[in-house]
MARLUMKOL-282477 format. One record per residue (C-alpha): residue number from 0; residue in three letters; x, y, z. Coordinates in nm, 3 decimals. Example, Ala and Ser with C-alpha at 12.3 -4.5 7.8 and 13.67 -1.06 7.14 Angstrom:
! residues 2
(0,ala,(1.230,-0.450,0.780)) (1,ser,(1.367,-0.106,0.714)) 
***
This chain:
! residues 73
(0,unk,(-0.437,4.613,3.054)) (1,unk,(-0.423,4.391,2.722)) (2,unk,(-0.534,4.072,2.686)) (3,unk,(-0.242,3.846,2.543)) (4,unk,(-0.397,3.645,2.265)) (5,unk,(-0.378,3.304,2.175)) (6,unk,(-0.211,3.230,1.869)) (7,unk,(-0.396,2.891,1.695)) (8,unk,(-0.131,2.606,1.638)) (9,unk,(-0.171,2.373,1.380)) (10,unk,(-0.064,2.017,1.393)) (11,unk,(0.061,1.846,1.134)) (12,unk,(-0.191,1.619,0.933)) (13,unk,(-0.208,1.273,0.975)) (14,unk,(0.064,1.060,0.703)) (15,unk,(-0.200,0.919,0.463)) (16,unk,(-0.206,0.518,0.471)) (17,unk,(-0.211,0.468,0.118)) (18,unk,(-0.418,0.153,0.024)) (19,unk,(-0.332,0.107,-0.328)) (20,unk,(0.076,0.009,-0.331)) (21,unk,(0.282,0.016,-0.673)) (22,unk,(0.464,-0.263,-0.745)) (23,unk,(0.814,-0.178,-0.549)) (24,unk,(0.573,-0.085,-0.249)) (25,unk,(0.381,-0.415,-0.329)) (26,unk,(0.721,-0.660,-0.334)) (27,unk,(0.865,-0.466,-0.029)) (28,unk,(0.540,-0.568,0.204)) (29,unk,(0.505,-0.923,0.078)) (30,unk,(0.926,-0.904,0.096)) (31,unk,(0.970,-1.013,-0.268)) (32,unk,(1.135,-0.921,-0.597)) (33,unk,(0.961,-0.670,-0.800)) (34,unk,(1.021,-0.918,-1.106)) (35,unk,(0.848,-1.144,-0.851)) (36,unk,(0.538,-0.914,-0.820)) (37,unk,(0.469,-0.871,-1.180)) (38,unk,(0.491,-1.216,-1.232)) (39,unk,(0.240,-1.331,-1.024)) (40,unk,(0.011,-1.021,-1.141)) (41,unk,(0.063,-1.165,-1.501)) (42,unk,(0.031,-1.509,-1.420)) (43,unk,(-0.328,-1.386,-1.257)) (44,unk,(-0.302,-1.518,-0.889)) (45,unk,(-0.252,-1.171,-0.770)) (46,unk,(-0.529,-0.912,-0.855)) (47,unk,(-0.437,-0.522,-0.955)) (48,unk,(-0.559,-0.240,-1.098)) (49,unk,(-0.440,0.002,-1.367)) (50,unk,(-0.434,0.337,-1.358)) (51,unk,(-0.358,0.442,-1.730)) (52,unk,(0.032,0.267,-1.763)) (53,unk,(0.073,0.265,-1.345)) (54,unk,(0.027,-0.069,-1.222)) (55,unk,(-0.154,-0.122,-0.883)) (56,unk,(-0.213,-0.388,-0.592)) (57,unk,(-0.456,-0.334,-0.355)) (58,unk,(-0.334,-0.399,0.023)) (59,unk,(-0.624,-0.573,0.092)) (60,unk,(-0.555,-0.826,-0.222)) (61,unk,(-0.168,-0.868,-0.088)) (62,unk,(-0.327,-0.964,0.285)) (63,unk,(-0.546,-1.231,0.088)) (64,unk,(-0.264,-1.320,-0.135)) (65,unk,(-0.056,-1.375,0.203)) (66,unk,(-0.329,-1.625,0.356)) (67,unk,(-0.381,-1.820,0.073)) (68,unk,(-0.040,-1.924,0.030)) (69,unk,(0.003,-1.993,0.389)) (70,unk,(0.058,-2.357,0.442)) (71,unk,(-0.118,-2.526,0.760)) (72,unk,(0.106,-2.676,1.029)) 
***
């Protein structure tokens, strides 16, 4: 008599929560203009990071960015 064997199933791998957000991905979660995104990143009140010609914003600085501008009721 044979012993049926188990085959091993794989899951899928967790989706990766990316951190670092290019600009579209950057307006889309603050629900802005792209043109609005750079503008503020040029203007300095909203902190990035380049990688070579890609421009970055950290999540974490677009949470920040979110609070500060949030006026008190």
């Amino acid at each position: 008599m044979s012993v049926p064997c188990k085959k091993s199933v794989r899951s899928a791998p967790a989706p990766i929560q990316a951190r670092m957000l290019n600009v579209k991905q950057a307006a889309e979660y603050l629900g802005a203009t792209v043109s609005f995104v750079r503008h503020e990143e040029w203007a300095k009140r909203l902190p990035s990071v380049t990688f070579g010609k890609r421009l970055m914003v950290d999540q974490r600085y677009l949470d920040q960015y979110i609070e500060a501008a949030k006026v008190p009721a």
